[in-house]
N, C-alpha and C positions, 0 to 999 in steps of 0.2 A: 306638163299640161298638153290635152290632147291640141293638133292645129285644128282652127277655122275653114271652111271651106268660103271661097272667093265668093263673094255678093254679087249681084246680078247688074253690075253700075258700072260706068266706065272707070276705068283702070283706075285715077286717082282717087276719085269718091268712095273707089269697093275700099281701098286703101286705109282712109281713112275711118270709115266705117266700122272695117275689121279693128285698127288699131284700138279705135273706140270700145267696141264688146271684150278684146282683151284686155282690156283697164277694168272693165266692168265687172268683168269675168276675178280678176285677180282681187280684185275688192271684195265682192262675195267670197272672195274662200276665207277672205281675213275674219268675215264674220260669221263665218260657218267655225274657223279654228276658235274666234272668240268665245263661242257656244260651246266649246270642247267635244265638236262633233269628231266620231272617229273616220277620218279621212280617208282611212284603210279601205274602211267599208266598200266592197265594190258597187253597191247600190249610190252612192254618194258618188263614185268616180265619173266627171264629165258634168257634175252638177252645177258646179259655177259657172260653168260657158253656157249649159241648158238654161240656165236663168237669167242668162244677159242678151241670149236671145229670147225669150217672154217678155223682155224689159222692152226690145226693142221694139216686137211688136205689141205690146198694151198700151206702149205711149208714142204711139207714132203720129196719133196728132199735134204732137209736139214738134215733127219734122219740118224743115221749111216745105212750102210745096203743097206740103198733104191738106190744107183746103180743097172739099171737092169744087169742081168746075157744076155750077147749077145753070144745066141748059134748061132755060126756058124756052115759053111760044108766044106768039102775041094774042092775045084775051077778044080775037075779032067776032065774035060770037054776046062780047058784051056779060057771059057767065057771071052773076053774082052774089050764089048762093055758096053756103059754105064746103068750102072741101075740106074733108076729114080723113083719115089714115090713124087707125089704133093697134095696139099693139105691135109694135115696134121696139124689135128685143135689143138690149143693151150689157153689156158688161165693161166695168171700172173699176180702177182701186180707189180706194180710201186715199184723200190727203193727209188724214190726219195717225192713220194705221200701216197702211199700203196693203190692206186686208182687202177681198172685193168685194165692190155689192153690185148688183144686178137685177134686172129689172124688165119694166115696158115704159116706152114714151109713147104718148097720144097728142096728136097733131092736128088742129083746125086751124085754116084761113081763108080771106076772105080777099078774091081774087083783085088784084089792080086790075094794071093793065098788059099783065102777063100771067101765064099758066106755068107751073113748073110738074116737070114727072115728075111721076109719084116715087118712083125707087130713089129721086133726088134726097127724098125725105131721111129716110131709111140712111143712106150716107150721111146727112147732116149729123147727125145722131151719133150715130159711129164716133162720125171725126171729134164732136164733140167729148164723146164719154174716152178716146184714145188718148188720157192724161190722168193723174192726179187728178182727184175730183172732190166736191163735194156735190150734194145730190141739188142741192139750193143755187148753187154755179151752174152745174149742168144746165139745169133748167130756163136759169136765164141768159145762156149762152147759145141755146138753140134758138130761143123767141127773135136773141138779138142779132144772130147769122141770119134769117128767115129775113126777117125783119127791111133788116141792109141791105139783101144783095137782091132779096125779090120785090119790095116796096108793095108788099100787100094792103086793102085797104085793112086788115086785121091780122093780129095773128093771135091763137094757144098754145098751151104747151102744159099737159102736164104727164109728170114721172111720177109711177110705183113703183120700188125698190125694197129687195131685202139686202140688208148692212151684215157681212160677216165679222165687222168691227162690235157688234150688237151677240150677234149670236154664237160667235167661237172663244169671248171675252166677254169682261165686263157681268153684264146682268144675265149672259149667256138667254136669252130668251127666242127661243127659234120660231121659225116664221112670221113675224112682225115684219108689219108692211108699212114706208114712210112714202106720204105722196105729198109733193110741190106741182105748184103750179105760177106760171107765167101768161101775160096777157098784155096786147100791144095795140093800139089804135082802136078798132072798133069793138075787136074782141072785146075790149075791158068794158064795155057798156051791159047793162043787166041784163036786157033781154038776148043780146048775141052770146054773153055768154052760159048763160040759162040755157039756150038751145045747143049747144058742145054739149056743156056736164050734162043735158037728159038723155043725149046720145051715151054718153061716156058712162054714164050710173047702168043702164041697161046692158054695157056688155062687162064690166066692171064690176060695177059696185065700190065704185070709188066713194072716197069718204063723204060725206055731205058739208065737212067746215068747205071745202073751197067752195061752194056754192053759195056761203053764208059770204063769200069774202076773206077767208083767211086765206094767206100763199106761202 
């Protein structure tokens, strides 16, 4: 088995790190030999270690740490009109497949007493979708990071995804598009959240149950 090149971390972290992806690495070939793949193949050679490192970066929000740090400002302007941010591209596996799905998240809230950048957004999301997912967790794992660390008087949240757990199995059905959504403090009130989804319907075309109330 080819070597690891050293990690970018101080000597004992890279250490253990690497030791980690070669476990990882050795595991995958077990299951690549279970499949009775032929291991000869030179297209195959180096493939267990190329997939422990994919593993390490699609779930690294599972890392300790890898919370992003959300710099806010302080709200001295009194701003209390919605701020929105849509399409916000995402990519995740499946909890239940480890197959991906992928997608956009769209983002309204409704400012406290602090302003957060807007690229903050954009990494929430990331970090969120860099695990094992489901698209219902995702969703309300952004509202409730937002939520906690910014103290919006609102927040939304919703995801449109295509599940390759849908479309390379199963009913095989391609391009089907599943959308959740999440809502926090003021958000969740009819008229604030009426005013998102007509935003969101217009660049979208997002479904109309969430506007009836379904999430």
């Amino acid at each position: 088995m080819s070597s690891l090149p050293l990690l970018d971390l101080p000597s004992d972290e890279a250490s253990a790190a690497d030791a980690k992806l070669r476990r990882i690495a050795r595991k995958f070939r077990a299951v690549m030999e279970e499949l009775g793949l032929d291991l000869s193949d030179p297209h195959l050679e180096g493939t267990d270690l190329r997939v422990a490192r994919a593993y390490r970066e699609l779930f690294a929000g599972l890392s300790d740490g890898a919370e992003p740090a959300l710099r806010s400002f302080p709200n001295t302007e009194q701003y209390a009109a919605m701020v929105t941010v849509m399409d916000i591209p995402f990519y995740s596996l499946c909890a239940h497949h480890f197959l991906p799905f992928f997608g956009s998240a769209h983002i309204a809230y409704l400012p406290g007493k602090r302003l957060l950048g807007l690229s903050k957004l954009a990494r929430v999301v990331e970090y969120c979708a860099r695990r094992p997912q489901v698209q219902e967790r995702l969703t309300e794992q952004i509202a409730d990071l937002l939520d906690r660390r910014l103290h919006p008087a609102g927040v939304m949240v919703v995801v449109q995804a295509r599940h390759f757990c849908i479309e390379m199995r199963g009913v095989s059905r391609v391009g089907m598009i599943t959308t959740t959504s999440a809502a926090r403090g003021a958000l969740k009130e009819e008229r604030r959240r009426r005013e998102f989804l007509t935003l969101l319907r217009g660049d979208t075309g997002v479904a109309t149950s969430i506007e009836h109330g379904s999430e």
